[in-house]
N, C-alpha and C positions, 0 to 999 in steps of 0.2 A: 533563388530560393526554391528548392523542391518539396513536395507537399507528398504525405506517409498516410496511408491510408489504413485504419486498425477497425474490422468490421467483426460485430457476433450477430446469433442469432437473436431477436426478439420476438420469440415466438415462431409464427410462422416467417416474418418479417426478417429480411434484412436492411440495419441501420447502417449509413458508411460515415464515419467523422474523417475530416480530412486534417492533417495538424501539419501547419510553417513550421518549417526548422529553421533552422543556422549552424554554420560551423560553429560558431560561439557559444551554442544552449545544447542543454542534453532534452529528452523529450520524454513524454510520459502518456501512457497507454489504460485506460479503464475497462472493466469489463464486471460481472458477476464470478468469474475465477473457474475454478474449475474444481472434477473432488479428487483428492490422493488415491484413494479408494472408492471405487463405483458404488462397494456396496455399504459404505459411511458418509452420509450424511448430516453428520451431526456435531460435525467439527470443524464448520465454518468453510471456509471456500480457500481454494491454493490456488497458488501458479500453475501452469500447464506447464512448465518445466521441471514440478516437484521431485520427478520420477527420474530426471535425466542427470545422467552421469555428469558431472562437471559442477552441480550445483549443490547448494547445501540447507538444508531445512530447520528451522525453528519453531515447534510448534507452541512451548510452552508446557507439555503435560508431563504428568508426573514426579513436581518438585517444586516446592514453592519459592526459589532461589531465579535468577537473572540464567540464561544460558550462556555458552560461551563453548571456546573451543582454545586449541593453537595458534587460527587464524584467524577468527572473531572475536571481540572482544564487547560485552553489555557491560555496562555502567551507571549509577544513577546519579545529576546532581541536582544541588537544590534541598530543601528541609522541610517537603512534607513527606511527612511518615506514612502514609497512608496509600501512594503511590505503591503498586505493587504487582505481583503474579495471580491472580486470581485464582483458589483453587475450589473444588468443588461444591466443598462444603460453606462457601461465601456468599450472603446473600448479594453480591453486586456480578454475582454471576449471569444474573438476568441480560446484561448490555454485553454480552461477548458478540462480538460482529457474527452475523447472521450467514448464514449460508448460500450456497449458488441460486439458489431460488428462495431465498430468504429463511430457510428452515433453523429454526431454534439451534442455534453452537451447545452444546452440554460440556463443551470442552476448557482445560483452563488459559487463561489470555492476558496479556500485559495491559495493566491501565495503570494512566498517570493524571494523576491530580496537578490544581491549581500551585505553582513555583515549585514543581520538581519535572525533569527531563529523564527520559530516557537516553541512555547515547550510545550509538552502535559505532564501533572503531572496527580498523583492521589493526592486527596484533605486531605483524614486522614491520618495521618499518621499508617505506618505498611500495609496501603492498597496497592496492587500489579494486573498489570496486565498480565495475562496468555495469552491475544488474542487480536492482532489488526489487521486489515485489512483495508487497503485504495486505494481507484482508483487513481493510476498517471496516468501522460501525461499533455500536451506532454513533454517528456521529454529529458533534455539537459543538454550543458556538464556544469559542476559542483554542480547538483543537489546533494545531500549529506544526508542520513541518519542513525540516532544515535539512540541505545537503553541503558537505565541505568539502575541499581539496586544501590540503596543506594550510589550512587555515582560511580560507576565500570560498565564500559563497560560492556554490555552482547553480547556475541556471537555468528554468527549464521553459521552452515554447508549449505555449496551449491554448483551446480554443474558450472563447468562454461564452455563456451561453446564447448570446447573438450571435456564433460562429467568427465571430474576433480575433485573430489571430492575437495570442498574449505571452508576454513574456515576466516570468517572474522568480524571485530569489527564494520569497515565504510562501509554503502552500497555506492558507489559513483554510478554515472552517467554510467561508463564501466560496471559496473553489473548490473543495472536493465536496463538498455536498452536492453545490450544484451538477456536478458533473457524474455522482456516482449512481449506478444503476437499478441498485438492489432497495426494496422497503420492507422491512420486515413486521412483522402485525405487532410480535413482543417487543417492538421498542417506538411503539408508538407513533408510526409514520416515519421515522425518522432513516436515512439514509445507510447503504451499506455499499462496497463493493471492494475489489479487486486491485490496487495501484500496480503498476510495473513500472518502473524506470530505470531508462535505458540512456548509456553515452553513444554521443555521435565522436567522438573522438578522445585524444590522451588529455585535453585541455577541458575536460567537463569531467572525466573518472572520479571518481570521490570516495575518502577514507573514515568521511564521518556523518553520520544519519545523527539528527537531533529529532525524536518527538517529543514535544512541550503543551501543556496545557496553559494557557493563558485565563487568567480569569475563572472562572466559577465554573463546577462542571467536571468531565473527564473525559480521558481518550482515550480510546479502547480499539487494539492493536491486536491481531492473533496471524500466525501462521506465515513468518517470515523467510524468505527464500533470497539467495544470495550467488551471485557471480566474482569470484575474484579474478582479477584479466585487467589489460590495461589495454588501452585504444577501444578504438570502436567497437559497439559490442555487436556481435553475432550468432545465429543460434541453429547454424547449418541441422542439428540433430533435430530440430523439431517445430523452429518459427524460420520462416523466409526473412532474407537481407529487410533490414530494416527502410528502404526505396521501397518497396512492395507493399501489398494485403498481408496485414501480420498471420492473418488466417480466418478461418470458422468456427468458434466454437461448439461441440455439437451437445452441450447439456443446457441450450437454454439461457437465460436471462434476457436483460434490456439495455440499450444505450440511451433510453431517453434523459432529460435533461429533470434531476430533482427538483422541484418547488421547496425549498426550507418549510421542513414543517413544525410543531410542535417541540420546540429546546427539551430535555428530561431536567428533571428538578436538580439545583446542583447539589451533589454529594458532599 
């Protein structure tokens, strides 16, 4: 078992989290995110591979409709109506996941409400994705996400916050909170950051992202980024072999471990 090492800055600080793989699990990387635009700030936090060629971006704005493409495919199931695109002029615009350093999102963002899902497909079939990355926040309790292959669970290695090597199918609410970096003041203490997930091989790829809300509450998802590739994912243009220091962040955030704070009232 080889152990991955994904470091940012905090502050003047650097944190190192060390995460067990397996051949059998794909593995998942947290950070504050990074901006599309240096000089935009207010549209929540991306991947640092926003910009690079081979990948594909969902932000949300400009349409109050699901996105989608030829080769992505958004869908929603379940039957609450309320579950939706958030646009500007909505007062639940408040909870848009927060920024690299927590700065107020002004941007419009996907949330889903208690028994309806979000679900992100690939469109051809036999197509697979190796690399997704998404800004949460704020986020609370029974936020819920799922990754599939061909219908099977795929699974992911992570540490948790006694540095526990862990393995799991469902990211619930007690795992990405704990582990995410960002707190932003408009949503109350409550937690925000950066997911990336990555396959260590063909037998973790996956063609279907479920986020769910469970229980009372919502999920609020913005500025989704996407790898179509099959096997191992790599990212010669801009991140080091996944063995290595995923890298340095150079705009700042934290890796410290969230304390669950304050739930927001459910919607």
């Amino acid at each position: 078992m080889f152990k991955k090492l994904f470091a940012v800055t905090a502050l003047s600080a650097i944190a190192t989290v060390s995460y067990a793989a397996s051949a059998q699990a794909a593995n998942f990387t947290y950070s504050s995110g990074g901006y599309r635009d240096a000089n935009v700030k207010n549209q929540g936090s991306f991947s640092q591979s926003v910009n690079q060629q081979g990948y594909e971006t969902f932000d949300f704005n400009g349409s109050t409709t699901l996105p989608g493409n030829d080769r992505v495919k958004y869908s929603y199931e379940g039957s609450n109506n309320k579950t939706q695109v958030v646009t500007l002029n909505n007062s639940e615009i408040k909870w848009a996941p927060a920024g690299v350093n927590g700065e107020k999102n002004e941007s419009q963002y996907l949330q889903v409400f208690q028994g309806k899902s979000a679900v992100i497909e690939t469109v051809k079939k036999g197509d697979t994705f190796n690399y997704f990355g998404l800004n949460l926040g704020a986020l609370s309790g029974g936020n819920t996400l799922e990754f599939f292959n061909a219908g099977n669970a795929v699974e992911f290695n992570y540490l948790d916050t006694k540095g526990v090597a862990q393995v799991a199918t469902t990211l619930t609410y007690n795992i990405l909170t704990a582990l995410a970096p960002t707190s932003a003041q408009q949503h109350g203490g409550q937690t925000n950051g950066f997911f990336e997930f990555f396959s260590e091989g063909f037998n973790d790829n996956f063609d279907k992202i479920v986020i769910s809300q469970v229980g009372g509450g919502g999920f609020e998802t913005d500025n989704h980024t996407f790898r179509i590739a099959k096997g191992k994912y790599s990212q010669a243009a801009s991140v080091p072999e996944p063995s290595i220091a995923l890298g340095i962040l150079a705009i700042g955030g934290s890796m410290f471990v969230g304390k669950r704070k304050q739930q927001k009232s459910a919607k």
